[in-house]
N, C-alpha and C positions, 0 to 999 in steps of 0.2 A: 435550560433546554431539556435535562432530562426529567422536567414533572409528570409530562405526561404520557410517560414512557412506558410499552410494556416490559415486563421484566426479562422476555428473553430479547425483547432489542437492547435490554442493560446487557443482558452477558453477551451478546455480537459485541457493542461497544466495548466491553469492557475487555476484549480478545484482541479488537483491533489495536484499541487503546496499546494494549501492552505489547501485542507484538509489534505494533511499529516504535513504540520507546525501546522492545529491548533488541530490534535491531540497530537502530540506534546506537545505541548502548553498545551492543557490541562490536558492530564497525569501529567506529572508534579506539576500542579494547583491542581489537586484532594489528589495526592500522600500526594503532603505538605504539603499545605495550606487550604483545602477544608472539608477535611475530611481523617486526619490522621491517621494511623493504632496506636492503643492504647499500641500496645509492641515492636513497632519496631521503630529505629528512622526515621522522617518521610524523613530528606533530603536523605540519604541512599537507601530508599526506592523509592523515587522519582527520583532519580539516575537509579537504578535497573529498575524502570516502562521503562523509557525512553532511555538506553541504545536500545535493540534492531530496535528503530525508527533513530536513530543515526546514524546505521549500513550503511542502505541505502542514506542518505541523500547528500551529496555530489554526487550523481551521477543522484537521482531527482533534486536538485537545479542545475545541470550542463546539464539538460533536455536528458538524456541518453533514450531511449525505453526500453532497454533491462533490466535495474534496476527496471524501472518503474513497468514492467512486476512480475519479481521476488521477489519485495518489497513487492507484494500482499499475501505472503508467511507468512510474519510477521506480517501483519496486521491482519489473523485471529488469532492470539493470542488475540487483543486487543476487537475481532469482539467476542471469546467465552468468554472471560473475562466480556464482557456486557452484552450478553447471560446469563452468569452463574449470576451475581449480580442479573439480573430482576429478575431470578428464583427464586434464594433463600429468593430475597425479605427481606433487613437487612434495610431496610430504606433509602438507596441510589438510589433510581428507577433514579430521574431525573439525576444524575452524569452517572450512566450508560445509558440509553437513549440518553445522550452528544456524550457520548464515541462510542456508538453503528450507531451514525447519522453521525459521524466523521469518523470512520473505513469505514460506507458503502460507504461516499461519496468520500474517498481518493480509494478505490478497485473498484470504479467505475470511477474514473476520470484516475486511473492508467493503466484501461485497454482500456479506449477510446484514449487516447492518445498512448498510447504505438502502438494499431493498427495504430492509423491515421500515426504516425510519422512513424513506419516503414515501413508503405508501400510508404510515400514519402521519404523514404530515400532506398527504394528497397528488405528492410530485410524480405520482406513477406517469411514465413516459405510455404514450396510442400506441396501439399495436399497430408495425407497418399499413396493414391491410388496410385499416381505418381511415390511416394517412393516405392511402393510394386511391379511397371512394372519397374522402375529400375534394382529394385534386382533380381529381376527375369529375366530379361535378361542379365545382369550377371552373374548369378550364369548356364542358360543355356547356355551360350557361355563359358564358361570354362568347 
């Protein structure tokens, strides 16, 4: 899929690629290993953390647009999740600051690539307006 790629939709991909492995990556890290929740077990829970990054991942590692796109969905979970830690401030700043630089740069590489790739592959979405003189001439011709 990426033959006939330009090279700066390689490095979008290649930002998305990694920031969503190494949040990934380090959900898991923090879940388990890092700084484990004191009543829950931590592998279970590190399971849980990382299920929804999971979801999409097969179709980022197989360089899909249109996942790319909608994965960004899920990542604000992870993005108010490090939001809510900074706020509350329990002693975890630097694990959420990881977390919060990992979310941004994965929702940011998922959306530069997503555009770049789809518009070289033609999936550019009509500009509203387009779609509103459509239906409207439509709806006056019937």
């Amino acid at each position: 899929m990426t033959d006939n790629m330009t090279s700066r939709t390689k490095q979008f991909r290649l930002l998305a690629l990694f920031a969503n492995l190494g949040l990934l990556t380090w959900v898991a890290l923090w879940q388990w290993q890092l700084s484990p929740h004191p009543h829950v077990n931590n592998i279970t829970l590190a399971i849980a953390w990382c299920v929804p990054l999971l979801l999409p991942l097969p179709g980022i590692l197989a360089g899909k647009p249109y996942t790319h796109a909608w994965s960004n969905f899920i990542l604000m979970l992870y993005f108010l999740h490090a939001l809510v830690i900074l706020s509350i401030g329990e002693g975890e700043y630097l694990l959420a600051t990881v977390e919060l630089g990992l979310a941004t740069l994965a929702f940011i590489g998922n959306i530069l690539y997503a555009r770049a790739r789809g518009a070289e592959l033609g999936l550019k979405l009509p500009r509203l307006s387009q779609v509103e003189k459509q239906e409207k001439s439509h709806f006056d011709n019937t």
